[in-house]
N, C-alpha and C positions, 0 to 999 in steps of 0.2 A: 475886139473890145466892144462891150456894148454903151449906148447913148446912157448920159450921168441922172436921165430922169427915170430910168423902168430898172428896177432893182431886179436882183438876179435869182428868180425862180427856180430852186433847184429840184425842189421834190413838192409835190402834194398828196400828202397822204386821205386816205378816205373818209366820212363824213362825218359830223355832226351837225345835225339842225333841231336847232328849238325856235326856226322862224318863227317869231311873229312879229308882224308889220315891215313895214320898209323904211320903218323913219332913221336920221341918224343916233348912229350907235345898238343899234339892233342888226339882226339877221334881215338880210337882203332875199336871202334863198330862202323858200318853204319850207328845203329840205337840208338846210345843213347852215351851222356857225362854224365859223375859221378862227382859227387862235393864229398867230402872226410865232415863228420861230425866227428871228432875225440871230445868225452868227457868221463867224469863218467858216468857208464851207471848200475855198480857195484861199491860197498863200501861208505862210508861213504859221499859220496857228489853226491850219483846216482840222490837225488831229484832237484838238479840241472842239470843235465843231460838230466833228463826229462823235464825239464823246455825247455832247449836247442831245444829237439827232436821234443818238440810238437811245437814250434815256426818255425822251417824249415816243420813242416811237413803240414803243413798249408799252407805257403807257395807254395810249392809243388805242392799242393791239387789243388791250385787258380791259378795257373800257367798249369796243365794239365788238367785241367776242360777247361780252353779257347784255349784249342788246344797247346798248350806247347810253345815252341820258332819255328821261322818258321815251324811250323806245326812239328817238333819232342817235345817228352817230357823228362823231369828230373830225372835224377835217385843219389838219394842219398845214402851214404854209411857210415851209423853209427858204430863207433870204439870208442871201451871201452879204455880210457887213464886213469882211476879209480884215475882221478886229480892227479898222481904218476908220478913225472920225469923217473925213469926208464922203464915204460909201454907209458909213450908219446914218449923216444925216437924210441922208439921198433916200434910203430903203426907211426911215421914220414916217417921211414926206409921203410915201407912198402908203404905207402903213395907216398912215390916220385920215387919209384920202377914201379907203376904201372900208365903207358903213358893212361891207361883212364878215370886217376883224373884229370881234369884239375886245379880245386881251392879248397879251404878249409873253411868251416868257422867252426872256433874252433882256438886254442884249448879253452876249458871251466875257466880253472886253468891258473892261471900265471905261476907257478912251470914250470906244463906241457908243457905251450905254451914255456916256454923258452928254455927248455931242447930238444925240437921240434924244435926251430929255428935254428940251424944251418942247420939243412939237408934241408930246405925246399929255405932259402935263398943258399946254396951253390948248389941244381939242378935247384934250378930256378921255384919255384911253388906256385903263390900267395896265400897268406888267408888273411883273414877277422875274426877276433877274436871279439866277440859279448859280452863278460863279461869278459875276463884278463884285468887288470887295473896298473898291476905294473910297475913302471915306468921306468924300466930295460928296456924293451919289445924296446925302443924309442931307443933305443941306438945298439940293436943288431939286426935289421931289415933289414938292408943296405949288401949288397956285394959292391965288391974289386969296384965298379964302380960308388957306390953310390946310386945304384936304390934301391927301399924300395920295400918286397916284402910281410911286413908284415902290417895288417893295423886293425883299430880297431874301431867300430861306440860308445864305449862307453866312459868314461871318464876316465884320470889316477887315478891312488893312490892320488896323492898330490893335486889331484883338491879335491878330498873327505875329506882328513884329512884337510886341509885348509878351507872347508867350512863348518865342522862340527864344528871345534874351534869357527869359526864366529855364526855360530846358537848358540851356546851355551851361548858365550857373548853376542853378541848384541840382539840376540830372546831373550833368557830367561834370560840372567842377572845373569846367576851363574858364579861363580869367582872360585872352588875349585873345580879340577877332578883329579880320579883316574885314571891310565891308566892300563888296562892287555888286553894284548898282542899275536897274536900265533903267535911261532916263524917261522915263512917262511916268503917266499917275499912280499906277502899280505900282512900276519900282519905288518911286520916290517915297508914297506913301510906308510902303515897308519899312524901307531904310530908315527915315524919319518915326517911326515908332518902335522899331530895333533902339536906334541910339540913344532915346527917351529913357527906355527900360533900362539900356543896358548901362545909361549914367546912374540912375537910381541904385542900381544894383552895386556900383563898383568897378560890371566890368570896364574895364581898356580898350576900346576903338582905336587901331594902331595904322591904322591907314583906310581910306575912303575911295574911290574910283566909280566911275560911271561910264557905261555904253551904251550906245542905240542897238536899236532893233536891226536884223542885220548884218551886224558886226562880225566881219568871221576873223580878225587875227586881232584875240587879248591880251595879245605876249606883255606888250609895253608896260599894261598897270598890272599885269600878275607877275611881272619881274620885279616892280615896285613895291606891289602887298609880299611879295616872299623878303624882301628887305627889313623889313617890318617886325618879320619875324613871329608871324601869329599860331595861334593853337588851334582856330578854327574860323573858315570863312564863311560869311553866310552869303549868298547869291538873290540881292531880290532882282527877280525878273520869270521870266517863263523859259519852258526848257529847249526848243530851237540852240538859243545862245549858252545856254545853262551847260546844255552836253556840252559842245565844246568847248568849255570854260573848263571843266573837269578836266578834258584830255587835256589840255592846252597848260593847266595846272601845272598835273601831272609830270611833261616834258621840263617844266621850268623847274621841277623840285618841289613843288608848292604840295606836296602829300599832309593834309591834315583834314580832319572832318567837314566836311562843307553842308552846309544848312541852306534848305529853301522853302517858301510857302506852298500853298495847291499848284502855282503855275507850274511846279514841277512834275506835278502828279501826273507823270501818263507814260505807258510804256515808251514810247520811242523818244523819249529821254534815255533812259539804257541801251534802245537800241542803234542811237547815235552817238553816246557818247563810249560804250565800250566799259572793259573794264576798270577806267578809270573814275566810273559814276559810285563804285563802290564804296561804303562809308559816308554817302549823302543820306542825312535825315529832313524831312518835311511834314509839313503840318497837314493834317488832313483831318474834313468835318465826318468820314464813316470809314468805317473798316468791318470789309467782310467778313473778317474771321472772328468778328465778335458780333456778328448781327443780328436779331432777333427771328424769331421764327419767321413771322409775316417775310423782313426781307430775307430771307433765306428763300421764299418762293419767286421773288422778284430776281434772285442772283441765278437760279436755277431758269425761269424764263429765259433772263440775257446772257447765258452760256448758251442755250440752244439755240438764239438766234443770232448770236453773233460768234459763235466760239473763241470764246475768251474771256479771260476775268472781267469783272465789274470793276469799273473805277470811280472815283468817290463824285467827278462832275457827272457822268450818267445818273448815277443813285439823286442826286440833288435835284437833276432837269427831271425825271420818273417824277418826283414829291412835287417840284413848283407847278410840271403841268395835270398833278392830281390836284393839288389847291386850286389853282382854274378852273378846271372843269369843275369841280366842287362848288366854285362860286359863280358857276353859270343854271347848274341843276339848281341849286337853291334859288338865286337871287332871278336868275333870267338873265338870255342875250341881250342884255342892256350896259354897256359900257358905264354908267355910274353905279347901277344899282348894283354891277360887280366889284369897285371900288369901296363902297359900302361895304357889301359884305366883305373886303379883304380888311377891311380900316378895324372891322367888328373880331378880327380874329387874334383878341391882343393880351389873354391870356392861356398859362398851361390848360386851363380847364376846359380851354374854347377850341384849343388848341387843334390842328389836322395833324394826326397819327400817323406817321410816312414812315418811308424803311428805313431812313436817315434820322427818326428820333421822333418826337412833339414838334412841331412846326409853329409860334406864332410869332407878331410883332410888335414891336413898341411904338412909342409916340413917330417915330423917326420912320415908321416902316423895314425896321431893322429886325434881323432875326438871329439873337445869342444863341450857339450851338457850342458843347464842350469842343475842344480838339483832341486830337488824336496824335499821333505821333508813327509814321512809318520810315525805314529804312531801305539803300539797296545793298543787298546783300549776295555774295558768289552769282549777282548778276540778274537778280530776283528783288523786288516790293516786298518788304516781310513787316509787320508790327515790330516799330523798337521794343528792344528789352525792356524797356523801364517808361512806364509811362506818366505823367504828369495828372494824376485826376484826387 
């Protein structure tokens, strides 16, 4: 175990430097500026971490292959937050300590990113959060002055449970859903704008449940949601628990479509839960089989370097840490004057062109992106049949 004050250095990738000076909030080194990658790198949510890692590193890659930013290169600095508020505030501390990070993209987690946001809004240190969605995040962004230092190229919570309600009704035409739950800001958020929509709508919430992080036997409240008698359950939480909720389902009788947001997004979702994960739909901000040309060359990169499909948090972390650097070439290694330019980036017109779509933000430092709709299928991620746009 290492001491709770030196966060967990897992990788540094190669350089970028636009030193100049050594004051705080600038480049310390002559020859290279550090962006800060704070995720799960370890424990139960590391495969989204990785998810994270190989989408900056990518980035990275195609940024110092064309000679980097005026002729310096990138250097990234990956820190284990193991999605745990106590380990995000620990690796923040350390984060806004050190004058040759200039920006962040991360944190991975909502938990994280929020238990992280005071110290980054109170020294003054932009990020760019590529997958936290909770919609906490909108509200605690801001210092005493108003300026927003936190910002986020994905969608909230309540964009997610508000469209999944709708897919449910108006795509599919079911009228009875379960809800289970994991208890943190994610899930909760979810849940809480699932049931929002889904009163609007008509539909029937026929039973409620909630689990921690962890959990491995859901018999108890999935014997209670099968009582219930629903037509379709939706799962907020991420996929660790998700898979075996599926199988675990499954055993109890509980066969009916199951619904989940991004946290589901990632193969070892199916590859832990088997074929019981089939007939789960989830909400996702890209889909590669409808990507434009540009990410068509980005999906063709990250097959060669990583062999294996693109998943929609890589494609998001690729876009948040080209916004970065884009607002380091322009504005400079200055921790405000890249805040500035992230605050300045707040319409389509202004907007950064990523594989993931238009990229900018609102008052809130929020970033609306359509969803998308993908299923599993004989054991496979495929775009649902029917989509919502």
């Amino acid at each position: 175990m290492r001491s709770r004050g030196i966060p967990r250095i897992l990788a540094v990738a190669a350089a970028l430097g636009l030193g100049l000076g050594l004051s705080a909030g600038s480049a310390s080194a002559a020859d290279t500026i550090k962006i800060a990658v704070p995720a799960a790198y370890t424990g139960s949510a590391a495969g989204y971490g990785e998810n994270v890692k190989a989408g900056v590193s990518v980035k990275i890659d195609e940024i110092n292959a064309a000679g980097g930013v005026n002729g310096k290169k990138i250097e990234a600095v990956y820190l284990d937050d193991q999605c745990e508020p106590r380990e995000a505030a620990t690796v923040s501390s350390s984060v806004v300590n050190d004058d040759s990070i200039v920006g962040i993209v991360g944190h991975l987690c909502s938990s994280a990113h929020l238990a992280a946001l005071p110290a980054y809004v109170r020294e003054g240190i932009p990020a760019i959060t590529p997958t936290a969605t909770s919609v906490a995040i909108s509200g605690k962004n801001k210092d005493e002055k108003g300026k927003i230092w936190s910002f986020r190229n994905v969608y909230r919570d309540d964009f997610q449970g508000t469209f999944l309600a709708d897919y449910i009704d108006k795509v599919l035409g079911l009228k009875k859903v379960a809800v289970f739950y994991e208890n943190n800001d994610y899930g909760i958020g979810l849940k809480e704008a699932f049931g929002k929509e889904a009163k609007k709508l008509g539909l029937t919430v026929v039973g409620e449940e909630a689990y921690k992080k962890g959990d491995q036997d859901f018999t108890p409240q999935l014997t209670k949601l099968k009582a219930a008698a629903p037509q379709a359950m939706f799962i907020a939480g991420y996929y660790p628990e998700g898979a075996l909720i599926a199988d675990q389902a499954k055993k109890v009788g509980l066969v009916v479509p199951k619904f989940g947001a991004d946290g589901f997004d990632n193969a070892d979702y199916i590859k832990l839960g088997g074929a019981p994960t089939d007939d789960t739909y989830l909400t996702a901000p890209f889909l590669a089989e409808i990507a434009s040309p540009d990410a068509k060359k980005f999906i063709e990169a990250f097959k060669a370097k990583f062999n294996r499909e693109v998943d929609w948090m890589s494609a998001n972390s690729y876009d948040a840490a080209g916004i970065m650097i884009e607002a380091i070439a322009k504005a400079g290694p200055d921790r405000a004057k890249i805040r500035d330019y992230l605050a300045g980036i707040d319409t389509p017109e202004k907007g950064y062109k990523g594989v993931t779509g238009v990229n900018y933000f609102n008052a809130s430092g929020d970033c609306q992106k359509p969803a998308f709709v993908k299923m599993v299928k004989d054991g496979k991620f495929v775009p649902a049949p029917k989509q919502m746009n």
